[in-house]
Structures are given as structure tokens and as C-alpha cells.
C-alpha positions as YAML, in Angstrom:
chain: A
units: angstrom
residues:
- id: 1
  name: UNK
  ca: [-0.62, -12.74, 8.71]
- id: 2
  name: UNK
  ca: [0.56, -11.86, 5.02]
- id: 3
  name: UNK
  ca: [-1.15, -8.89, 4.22]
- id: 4
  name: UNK
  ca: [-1.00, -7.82, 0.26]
- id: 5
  name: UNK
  ca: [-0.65, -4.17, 1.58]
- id: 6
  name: UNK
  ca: [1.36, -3.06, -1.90]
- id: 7
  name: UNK
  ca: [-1.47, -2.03, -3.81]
- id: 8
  name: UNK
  ca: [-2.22, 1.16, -5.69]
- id: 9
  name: UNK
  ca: [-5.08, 0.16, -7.36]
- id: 10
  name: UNK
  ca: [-7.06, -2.11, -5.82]
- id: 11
  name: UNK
  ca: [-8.33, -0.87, -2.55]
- id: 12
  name: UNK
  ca: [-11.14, -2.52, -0.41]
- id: 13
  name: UNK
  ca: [-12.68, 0.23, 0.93]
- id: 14
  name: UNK
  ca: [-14.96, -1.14, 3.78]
- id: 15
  name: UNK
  ca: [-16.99, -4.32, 4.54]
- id: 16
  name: UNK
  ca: [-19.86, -4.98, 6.73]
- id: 17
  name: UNK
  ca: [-23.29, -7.38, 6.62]
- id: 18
  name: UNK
  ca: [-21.80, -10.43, 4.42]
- id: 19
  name: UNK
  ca: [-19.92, -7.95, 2.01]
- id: 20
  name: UNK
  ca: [-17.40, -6.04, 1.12]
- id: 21
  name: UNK
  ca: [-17.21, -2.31, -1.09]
- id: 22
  name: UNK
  ca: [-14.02, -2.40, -3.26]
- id: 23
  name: UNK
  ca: [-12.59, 0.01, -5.76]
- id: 24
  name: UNK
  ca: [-11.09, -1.77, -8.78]
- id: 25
  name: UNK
  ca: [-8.90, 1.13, -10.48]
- id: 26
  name: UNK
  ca: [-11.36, 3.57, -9.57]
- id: 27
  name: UNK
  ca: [-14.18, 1.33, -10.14]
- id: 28
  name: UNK
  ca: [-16.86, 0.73, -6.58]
- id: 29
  name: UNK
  ca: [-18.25, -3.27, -6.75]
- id: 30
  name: UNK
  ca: [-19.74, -4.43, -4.16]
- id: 31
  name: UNK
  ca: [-19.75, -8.31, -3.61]
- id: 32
  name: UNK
  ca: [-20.05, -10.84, -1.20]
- id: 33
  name: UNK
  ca: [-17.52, -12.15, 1.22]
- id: 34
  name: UNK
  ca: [-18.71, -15.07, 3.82]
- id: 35
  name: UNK
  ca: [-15.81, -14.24, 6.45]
- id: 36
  name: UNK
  ca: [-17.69, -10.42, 6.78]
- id: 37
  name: UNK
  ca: [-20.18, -11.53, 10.06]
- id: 38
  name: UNK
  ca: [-19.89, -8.07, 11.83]
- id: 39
  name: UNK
  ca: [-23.06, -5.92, 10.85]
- id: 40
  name: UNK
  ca: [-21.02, -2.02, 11.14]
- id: 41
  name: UNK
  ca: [-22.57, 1.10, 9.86]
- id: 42
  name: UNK
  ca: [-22.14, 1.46, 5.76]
- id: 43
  name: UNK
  ca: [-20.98, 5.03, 6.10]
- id: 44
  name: UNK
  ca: [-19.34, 5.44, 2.69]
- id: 45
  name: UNK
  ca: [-20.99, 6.94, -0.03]
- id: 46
  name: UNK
  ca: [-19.20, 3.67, -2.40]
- id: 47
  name: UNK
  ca: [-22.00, 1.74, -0.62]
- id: 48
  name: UNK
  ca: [-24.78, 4.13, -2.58]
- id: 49
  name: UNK
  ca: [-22.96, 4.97, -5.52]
- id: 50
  name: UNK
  ca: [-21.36, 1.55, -6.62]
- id: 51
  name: UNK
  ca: [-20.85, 0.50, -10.11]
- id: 52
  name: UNK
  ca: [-21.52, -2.96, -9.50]
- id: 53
  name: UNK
  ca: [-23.22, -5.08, -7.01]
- id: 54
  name: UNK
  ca: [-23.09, -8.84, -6.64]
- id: 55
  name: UNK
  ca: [-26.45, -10.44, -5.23]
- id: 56
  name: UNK
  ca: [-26.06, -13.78, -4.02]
- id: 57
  name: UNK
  ca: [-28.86, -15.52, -4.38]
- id: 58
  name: UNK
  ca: [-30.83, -17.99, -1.46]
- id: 59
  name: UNK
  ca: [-30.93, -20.84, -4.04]
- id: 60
  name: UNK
  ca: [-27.14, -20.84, -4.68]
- id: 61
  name: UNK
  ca: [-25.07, -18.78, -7.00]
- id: 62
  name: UNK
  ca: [-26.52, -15.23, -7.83]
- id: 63
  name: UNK
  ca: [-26.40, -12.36, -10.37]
- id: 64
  name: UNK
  ca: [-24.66, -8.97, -11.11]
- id: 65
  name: UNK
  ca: [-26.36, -5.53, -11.08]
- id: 66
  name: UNK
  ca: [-24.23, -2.87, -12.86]
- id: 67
  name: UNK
  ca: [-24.62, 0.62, -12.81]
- id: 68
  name: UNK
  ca: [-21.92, 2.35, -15.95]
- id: 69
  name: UNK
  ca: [-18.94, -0.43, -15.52]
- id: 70
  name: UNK
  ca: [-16.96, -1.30, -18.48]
- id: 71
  name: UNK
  ca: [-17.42, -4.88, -19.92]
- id: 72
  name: UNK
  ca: [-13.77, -5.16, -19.23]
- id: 73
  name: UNK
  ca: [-10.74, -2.54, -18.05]
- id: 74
  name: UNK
  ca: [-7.41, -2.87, -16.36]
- id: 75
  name: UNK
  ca: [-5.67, -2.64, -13.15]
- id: 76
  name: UNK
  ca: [-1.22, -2.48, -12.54]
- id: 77
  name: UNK
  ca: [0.40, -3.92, -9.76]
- id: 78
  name: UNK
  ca: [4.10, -3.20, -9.31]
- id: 79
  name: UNK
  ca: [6.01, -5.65, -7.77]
- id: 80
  name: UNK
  ca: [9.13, -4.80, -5.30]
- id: 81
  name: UNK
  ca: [11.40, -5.01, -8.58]
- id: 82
  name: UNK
  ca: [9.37, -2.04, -9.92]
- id: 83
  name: UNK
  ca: [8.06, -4.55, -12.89]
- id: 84
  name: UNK
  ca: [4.37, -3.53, -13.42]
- id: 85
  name: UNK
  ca: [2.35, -6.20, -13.74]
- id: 86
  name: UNK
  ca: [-1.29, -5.44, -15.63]
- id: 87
  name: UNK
  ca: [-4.44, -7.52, -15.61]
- id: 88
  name: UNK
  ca: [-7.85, -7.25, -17.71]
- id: 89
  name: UNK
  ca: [-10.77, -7.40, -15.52]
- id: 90
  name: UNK
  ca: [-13.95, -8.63, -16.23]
- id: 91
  name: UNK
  ca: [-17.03, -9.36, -13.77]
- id: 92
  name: UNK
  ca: [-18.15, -12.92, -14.45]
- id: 93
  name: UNK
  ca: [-20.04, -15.87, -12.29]
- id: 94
  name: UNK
  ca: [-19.78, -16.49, -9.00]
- id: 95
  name: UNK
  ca: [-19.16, -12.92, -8.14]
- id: 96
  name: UNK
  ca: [-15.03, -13.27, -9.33]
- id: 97
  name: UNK
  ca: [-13.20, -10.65, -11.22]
- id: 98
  name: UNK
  ca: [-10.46, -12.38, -12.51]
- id: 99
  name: UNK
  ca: [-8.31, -11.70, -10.24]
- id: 100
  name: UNK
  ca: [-7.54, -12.55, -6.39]
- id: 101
  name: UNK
  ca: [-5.54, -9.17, -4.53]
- id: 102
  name: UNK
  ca: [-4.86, -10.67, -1.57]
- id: 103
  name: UNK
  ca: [-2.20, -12.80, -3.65]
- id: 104
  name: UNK
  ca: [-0.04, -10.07, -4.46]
- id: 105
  name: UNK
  ca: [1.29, -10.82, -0.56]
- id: 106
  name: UNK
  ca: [2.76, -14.34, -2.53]
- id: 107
  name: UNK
  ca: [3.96, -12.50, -5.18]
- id: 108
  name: UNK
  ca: [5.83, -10.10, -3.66]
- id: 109
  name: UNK
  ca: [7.73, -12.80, -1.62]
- id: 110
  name: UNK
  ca: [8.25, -15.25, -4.17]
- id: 111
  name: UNK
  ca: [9.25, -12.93, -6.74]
- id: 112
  name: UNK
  ca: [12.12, -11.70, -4.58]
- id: 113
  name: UNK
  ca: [13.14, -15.46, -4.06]
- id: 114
  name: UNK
  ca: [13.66, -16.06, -7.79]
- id: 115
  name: UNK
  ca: [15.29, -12.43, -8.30]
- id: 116
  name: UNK
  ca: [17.72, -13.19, -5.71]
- id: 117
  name: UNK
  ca: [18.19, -17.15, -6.85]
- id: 118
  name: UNK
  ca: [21.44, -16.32, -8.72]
- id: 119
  name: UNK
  ca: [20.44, -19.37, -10.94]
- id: 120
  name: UNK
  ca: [18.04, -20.02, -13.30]
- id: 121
  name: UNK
  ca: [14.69, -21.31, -11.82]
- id: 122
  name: UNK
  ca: [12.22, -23.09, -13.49]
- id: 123
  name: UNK
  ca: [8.34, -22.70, -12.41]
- id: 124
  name: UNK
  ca: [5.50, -25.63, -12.42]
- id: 125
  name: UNK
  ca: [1.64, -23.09, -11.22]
- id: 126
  name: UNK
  ca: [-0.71, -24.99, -10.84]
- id: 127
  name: UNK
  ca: [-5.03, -24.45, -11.06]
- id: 128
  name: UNK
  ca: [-3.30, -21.51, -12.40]
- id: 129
  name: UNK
  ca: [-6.81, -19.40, -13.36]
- id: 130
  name: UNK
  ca: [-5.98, -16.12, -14.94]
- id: 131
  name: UNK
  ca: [-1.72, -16.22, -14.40]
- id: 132
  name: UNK
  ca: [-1.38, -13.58, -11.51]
- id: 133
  name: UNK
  ca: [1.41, -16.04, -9.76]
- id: 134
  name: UNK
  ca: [2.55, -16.75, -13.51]
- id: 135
  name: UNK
  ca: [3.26, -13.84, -14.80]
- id: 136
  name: UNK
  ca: [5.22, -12.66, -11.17]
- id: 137
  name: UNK
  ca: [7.10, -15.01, -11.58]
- id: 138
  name: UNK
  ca: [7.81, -14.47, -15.27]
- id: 139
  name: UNK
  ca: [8.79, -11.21, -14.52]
- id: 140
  name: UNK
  ca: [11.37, -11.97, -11.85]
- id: 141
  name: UNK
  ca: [12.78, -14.42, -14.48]
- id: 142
  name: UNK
  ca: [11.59, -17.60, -14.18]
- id: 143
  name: UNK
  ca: [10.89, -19.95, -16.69]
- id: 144
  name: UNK
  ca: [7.40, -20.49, -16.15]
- id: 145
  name: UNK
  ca: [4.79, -23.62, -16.79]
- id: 146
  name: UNK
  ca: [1.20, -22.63, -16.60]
- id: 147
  name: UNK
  ca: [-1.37, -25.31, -15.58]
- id: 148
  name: UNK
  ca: [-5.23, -24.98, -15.61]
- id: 149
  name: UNK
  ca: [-8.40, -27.34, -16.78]
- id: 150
  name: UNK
  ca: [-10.36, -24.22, -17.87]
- id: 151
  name: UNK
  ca: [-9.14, -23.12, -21.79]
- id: 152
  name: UNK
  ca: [-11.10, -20.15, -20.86]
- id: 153
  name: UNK
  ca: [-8.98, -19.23, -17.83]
- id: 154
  name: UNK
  ca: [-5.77, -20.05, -19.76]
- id: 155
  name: UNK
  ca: [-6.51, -17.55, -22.52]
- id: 156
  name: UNK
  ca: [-7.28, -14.78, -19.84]
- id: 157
  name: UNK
  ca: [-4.22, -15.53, -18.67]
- id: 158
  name: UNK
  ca: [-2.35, -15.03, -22.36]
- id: 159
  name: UNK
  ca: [-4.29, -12.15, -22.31]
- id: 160
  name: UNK
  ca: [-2.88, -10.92, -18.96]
- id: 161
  name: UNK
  ca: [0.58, -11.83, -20.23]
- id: 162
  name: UNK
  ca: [0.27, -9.93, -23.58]
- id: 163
  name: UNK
  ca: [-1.06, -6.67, -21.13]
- id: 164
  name: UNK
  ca: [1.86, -6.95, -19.21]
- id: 165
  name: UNK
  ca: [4.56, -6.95, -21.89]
- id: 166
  name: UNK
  ca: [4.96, -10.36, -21.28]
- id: 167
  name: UNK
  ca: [3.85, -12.13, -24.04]
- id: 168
  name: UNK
  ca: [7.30, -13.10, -25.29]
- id: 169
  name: UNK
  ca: [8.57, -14.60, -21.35]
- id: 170
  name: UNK
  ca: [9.25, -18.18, -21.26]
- id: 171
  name: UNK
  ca: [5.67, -19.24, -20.08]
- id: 172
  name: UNK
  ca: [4.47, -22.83, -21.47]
- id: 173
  name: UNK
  ca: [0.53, -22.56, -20.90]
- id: 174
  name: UNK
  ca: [-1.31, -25.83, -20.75]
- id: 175
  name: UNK
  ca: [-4.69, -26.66, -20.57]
- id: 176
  name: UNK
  ca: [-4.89, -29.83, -18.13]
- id: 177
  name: UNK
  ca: [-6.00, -31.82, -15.41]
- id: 178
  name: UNK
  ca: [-3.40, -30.64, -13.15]
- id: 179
  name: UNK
  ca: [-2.97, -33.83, -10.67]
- id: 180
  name: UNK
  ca: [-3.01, -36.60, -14.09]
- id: 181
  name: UNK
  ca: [-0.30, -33.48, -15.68]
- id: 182
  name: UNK
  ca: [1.93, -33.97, -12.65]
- id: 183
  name: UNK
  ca: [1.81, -37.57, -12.76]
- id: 184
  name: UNK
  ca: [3.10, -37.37, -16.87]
- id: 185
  name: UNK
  ca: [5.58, -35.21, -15.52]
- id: 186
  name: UNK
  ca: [6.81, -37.82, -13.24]
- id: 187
  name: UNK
  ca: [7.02, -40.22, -15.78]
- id: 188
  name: UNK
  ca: [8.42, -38.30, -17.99]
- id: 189
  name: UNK
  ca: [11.45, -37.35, -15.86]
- id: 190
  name: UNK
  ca: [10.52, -33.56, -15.95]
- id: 191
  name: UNK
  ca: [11.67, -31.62, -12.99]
- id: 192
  name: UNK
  ca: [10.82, -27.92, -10.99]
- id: 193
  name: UNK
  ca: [12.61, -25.63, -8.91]
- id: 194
  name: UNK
  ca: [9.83, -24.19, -7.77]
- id: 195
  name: UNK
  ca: [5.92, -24.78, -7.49]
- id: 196
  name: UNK
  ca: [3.13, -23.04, -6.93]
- id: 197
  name: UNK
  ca: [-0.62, -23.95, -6.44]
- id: 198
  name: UNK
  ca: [-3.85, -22.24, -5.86]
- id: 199
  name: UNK
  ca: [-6.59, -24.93, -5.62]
- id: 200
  name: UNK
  ca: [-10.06, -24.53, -5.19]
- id: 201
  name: UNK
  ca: [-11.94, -25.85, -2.98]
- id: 202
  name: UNK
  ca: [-13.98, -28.01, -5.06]
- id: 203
  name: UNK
  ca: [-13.54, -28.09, -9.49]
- id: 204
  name: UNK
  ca: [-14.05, -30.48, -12.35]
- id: 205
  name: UNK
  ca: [-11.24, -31.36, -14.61]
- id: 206
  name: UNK
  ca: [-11.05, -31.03, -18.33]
- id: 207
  name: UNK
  ca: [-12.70, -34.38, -18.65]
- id: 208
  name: UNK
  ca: [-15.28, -34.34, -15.77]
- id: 209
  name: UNK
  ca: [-12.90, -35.21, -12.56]
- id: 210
  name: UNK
  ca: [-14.12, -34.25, -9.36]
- id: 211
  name: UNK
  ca: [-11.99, -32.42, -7.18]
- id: 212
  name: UNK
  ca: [-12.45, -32.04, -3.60]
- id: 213
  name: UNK
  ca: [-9.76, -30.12, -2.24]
- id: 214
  name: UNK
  ca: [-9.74, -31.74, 1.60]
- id: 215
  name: UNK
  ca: [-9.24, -35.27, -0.25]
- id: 216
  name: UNK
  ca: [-7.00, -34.48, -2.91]
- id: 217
  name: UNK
  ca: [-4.36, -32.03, -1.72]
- id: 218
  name: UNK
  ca: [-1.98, -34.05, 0.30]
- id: 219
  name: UNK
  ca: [-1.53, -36.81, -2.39]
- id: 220
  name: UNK
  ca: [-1.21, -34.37, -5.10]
- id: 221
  name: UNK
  ca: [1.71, -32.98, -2.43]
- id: 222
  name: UNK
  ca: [3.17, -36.16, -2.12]
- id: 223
  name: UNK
  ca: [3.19, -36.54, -5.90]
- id: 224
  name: UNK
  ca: [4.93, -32.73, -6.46]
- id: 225
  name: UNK
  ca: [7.91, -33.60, -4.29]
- id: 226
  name: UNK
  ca: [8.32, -36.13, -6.79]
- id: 227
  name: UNK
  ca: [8.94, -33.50, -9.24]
- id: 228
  name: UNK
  ca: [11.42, -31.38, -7.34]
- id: 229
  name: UNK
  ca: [14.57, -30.22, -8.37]
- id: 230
  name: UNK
  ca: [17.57, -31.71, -6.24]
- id: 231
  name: UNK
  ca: [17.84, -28.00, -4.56]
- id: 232
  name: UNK
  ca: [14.41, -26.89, -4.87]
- id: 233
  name: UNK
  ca: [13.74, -22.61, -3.82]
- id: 234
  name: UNK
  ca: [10.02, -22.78, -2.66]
- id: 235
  name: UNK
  ca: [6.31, -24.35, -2.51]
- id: 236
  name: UNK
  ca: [3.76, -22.65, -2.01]
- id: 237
  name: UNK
  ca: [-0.35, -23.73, -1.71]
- id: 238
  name: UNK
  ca: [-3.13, -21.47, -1.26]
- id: 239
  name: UNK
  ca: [-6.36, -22.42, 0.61]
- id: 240
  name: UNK
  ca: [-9.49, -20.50, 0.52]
- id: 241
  name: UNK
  ca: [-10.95, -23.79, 2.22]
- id: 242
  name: UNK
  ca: [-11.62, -22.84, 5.91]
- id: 243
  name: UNK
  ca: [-10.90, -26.32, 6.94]
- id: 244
  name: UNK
  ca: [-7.04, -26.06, 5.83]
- id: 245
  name: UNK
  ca: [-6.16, -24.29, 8.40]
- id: 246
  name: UNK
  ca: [-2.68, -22.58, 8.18]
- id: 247
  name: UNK
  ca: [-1.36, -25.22, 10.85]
- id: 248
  name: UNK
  ca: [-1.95, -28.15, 8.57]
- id: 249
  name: UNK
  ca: [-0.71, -26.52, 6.00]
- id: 250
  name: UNK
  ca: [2.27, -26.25, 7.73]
- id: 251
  name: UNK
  ca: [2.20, -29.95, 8.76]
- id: 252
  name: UNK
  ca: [1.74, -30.82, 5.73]
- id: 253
  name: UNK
  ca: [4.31, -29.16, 3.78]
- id: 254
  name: UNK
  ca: [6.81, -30.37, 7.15]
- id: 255
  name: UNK
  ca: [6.24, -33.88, 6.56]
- id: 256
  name: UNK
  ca: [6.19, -33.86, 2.99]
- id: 257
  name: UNK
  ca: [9.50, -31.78, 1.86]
- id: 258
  name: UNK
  ca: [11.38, -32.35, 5.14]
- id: 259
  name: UNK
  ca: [13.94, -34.58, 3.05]
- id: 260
  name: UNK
  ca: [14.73, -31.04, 1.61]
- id: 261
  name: UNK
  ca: [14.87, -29.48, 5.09]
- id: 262
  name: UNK
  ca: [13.98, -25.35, 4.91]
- id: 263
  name: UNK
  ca: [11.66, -23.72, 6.74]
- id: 264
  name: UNK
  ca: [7.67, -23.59, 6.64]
- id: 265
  name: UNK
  ca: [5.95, -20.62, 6.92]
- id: 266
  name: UNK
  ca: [1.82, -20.48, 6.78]
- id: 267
  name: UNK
  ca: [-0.28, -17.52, 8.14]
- id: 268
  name: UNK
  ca: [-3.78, -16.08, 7.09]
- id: 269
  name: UNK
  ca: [-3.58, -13.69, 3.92]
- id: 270
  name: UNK
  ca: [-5.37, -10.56, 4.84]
- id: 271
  name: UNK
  ca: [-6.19, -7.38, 3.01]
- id: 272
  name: UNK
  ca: [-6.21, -4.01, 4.79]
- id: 273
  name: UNK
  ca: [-9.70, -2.40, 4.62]
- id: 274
  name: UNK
  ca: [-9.14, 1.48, 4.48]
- id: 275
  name: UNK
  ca: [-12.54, 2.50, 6.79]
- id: 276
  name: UNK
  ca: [-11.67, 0.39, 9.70]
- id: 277
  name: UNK
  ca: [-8.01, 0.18, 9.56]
- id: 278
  name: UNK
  ca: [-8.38, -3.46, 10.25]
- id: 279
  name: UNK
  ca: [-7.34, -6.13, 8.02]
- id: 280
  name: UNK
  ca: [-10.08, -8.70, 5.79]
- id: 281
  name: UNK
  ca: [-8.98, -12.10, 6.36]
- id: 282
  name: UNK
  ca: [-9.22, -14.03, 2.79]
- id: 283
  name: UNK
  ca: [-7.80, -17.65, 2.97]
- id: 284
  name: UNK
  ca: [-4.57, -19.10, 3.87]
- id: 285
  name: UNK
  ca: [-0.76, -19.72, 2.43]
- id: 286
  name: UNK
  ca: [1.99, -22.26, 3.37]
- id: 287
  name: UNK
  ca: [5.27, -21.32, 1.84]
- id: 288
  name: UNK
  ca: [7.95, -23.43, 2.04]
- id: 289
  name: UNK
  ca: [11.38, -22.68, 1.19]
- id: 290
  name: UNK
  ca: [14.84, -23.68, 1.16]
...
């Protein structure tokens, strides 16, 4: 399992009956998390005195309850370079902060692959959301190009970017249908060194497009390899889909870059949970690399 175990200030505390208590630089929410079945005793006071609480509701969706949080504040992750990376949080719908922790396992690794390239790399991160991948791997150096349909999520990101001295970086930040943007990019004779990409498991585009992430992924694969450099450093896809199981990520990614032979890699991405001592499991990765 990769297990973002790095962070300082982001700590999930304990988790039990469908959710999980977190502290968000100091801050207690309280959300829920569909992989928490077990039902253990809520010892920690966090689960009385939390400053925000997530309801989901029977119908779908659900609302926040907040008890003195900020509208917005930030956290700092420092990745194994020492570069501090800093993010502005904000509690919005569908229970998300703005950020994903359990990513900063991805970050760590691929930031150390670009640091250690001894060439210039250039970055293609795709359903990019708020630029946590982006901005790691602006720090290590990359060149970086930033793909999302949401203009909301793309600004949040700038806004990240800006936090984290970063503002200046060579980041190109796009607001786009990421599948018909990596088609243009075959057309246009654009290549990557590198790509990440974070899909969810179901999204509109800019313009309406369904996308359902057990249909889509392997041809927008097969379409990425298209956009490779000749000695590409690394792919990586996330999947919060519990249908993609790491093995077919792996078999996926096998088929699909074995003209570039490497190695595949794909395990669960966990976070440590401080009460138990056991580790929340929170998706899956398959890194490939060269």
C-alpha cells in the first residue's frame, strides 16, 4: 500500500460508523467516508468537539454543520526536497475540502522522479481539481500543463499556486474537456514526459459530456501514449472507483505503455489513522515508470 504518512498537518484522527474525525491544521471535521464499515467506540473528544460535521443525507448529497471554522484557512505540506507546498481550504459540496491527503503518497514519489531526471521534464495533469499533483511537480521543476473542465477548480488551483510561491513556475492552466484536449494535442504534435491523472468516477465536461470513468479510462490511456515523449519518466492514474481495482490498473498500464517497457507499480493508497494505528484505505494508484 502507498501510505501518505509525511504529513504534519493533516492528521485523521480516528474513524468509525461510516466516518472519519480529521484535523485540518488544527481544525476537527468530521465527514463521511463509505470504506469506514467497522462500528468502534468514538473515544476522542474531536468526535464532541468538532468544528465541522458533514451529514450525508438519505436522498443523496447532504449538508455541512459548522461550529467556529473559518470560511477558508491553510494547510503546508513539505515534500522530501524540503519545498513547502501550501493549499487554501475551503469546505464545499459533497463533503470535499479541496484537497485529497492521501495523494501526497504520489507526490512524494513523483516529485523525486523529476528531481532526479537530470533533464528537463515536461508535465501534462489531468482532471487536475485544485493543482496538488501540479504544483509538486512544479516545485521539483517540471514544466507543468494543468487540465480541468471546472474554471472554478482551475482558479483554486492559481490560488494554491500563488500560496505556495509558485505563481511565477512554468504552469500552463487550462480550462478543458480533458479527453477532446488530449486528442488536440495529438493533432497538434504536442508531446509529455510525464502524465498524471486523477479522474473521477463519474463528471460532466465543460460543455455537458458525460464521463463515466469504467468506460472512458482505457481509451483515454490508449490516446495518452499517443502523446508520450520518446523516453517518457512516469504515468500515473488515480482511482477512487472501487471497481478499478489496483490489478487492472496494472494491466492496464502493462498493455498500454509496454512498447516503453518500465515497470508498473499499483497498490491501495492508505492514510494512517492515529487512534487505531491502522491505516484508512482511500482509492487506488498505478504508477508506471521508466
Amino acid at each position: 500500500m502507498f501510505i501518505a504518512d509525511n504529513w504534519k498537518d493533516y492528521e485523521v484522527i480516528d474513524c468509525s460508523a461510516g466516518e472519519k474525525l480529521e484535523s485540518w491544521g488544527g481544525y476537527l471535521l468530521v465527514r463521511p467516508d463509505p470504506q469506514v464499515i467497522w462500528d468502534t467506540p468514538k473515544k476522542h473528544k474531536g468526535w464532541r468537539k468538532m468544528n465541522g460535521h458533514y451529514h450525508r443525507s438519505a436522498k443523496g448529497g447532504g449538508e455541512w454543520e459548522f461550529f467556529d471554522l473559518p470560511k477558508q484557512w491553510e494547510i503546508g505540506y513539505t515534500l522530501p526536497s524540503g519545498k513547502k507546498l501550501t493549499f487554501n481550504l475551503k469546505p464545499f459540496s459533497f463533503k470535499h475540502t479541496g484537497l485529497f491527503p492521501e495523494q501526497a503518497a504520489n507526490w512524494d514519489w513523483f516529485s523525486e522522479k523529476i528531481r532526479n531526471a537530470g533533464r528537463p521534464v515536461k508535465v501534462l495533469n489531468l482532471f487536475a481539481y485544485t493543482g496538488g499533483a501540479t504544483l509538486a511537480a512544479a516545485a521539483a521543476g517540471a514544466t507543468v500543463t494543468h487540465v480541468d473542465a471546472s474554471k472554478g477548480m482551475v482558479a483554486w488551483a492559481k490560488e494554491n499556486a500563488k500560496s505556495s510561491g509558485l505563481e511565477d513556475a512554468p504552469i500552463r492552466w487550462l480550462v478543458d474537456d480533458c479527453q477532446k484536449f488530449v486528442e488536440r494535442e495529438i493533432r497538434r504534435g504536442n508531446h509529455y514526459d510525464a502524465i498524471i491523472m486523477d479522474p473521477p468516477s463519474y463528471g460532466r465536461g465543460p460543455k455537458g459530456e458525460i464521463w463515466k470513468i469504467e468506460d472512458a479510462i482505457h481509451p483515454l490511456v490508449k490516446l495518452c501514449t499517443q502523446i508520450l515523449s520518446d523516453d517518457p519518466l512516469f504515468f500515473l492514474i488515480n482511482s477512487y472507483t472501487t471497481g478499478l481495482q489496483p490489478a487492472v490498473l496494472s494491466y492496464m498500464l502493462g498493455t498500454e505503455l509496454r512498447k516503453f517497457g518500465g515497470h508498473v507499480d499499483s497498490q491501495e493508497v492508505g492514510l494512517p489513522v492515529t487512534e487505531s494505528g491502522l491505516v484508512l484505505p482511500c482509492g487506488a494508484s498505478g504508477r508506471w515508470e521508466a
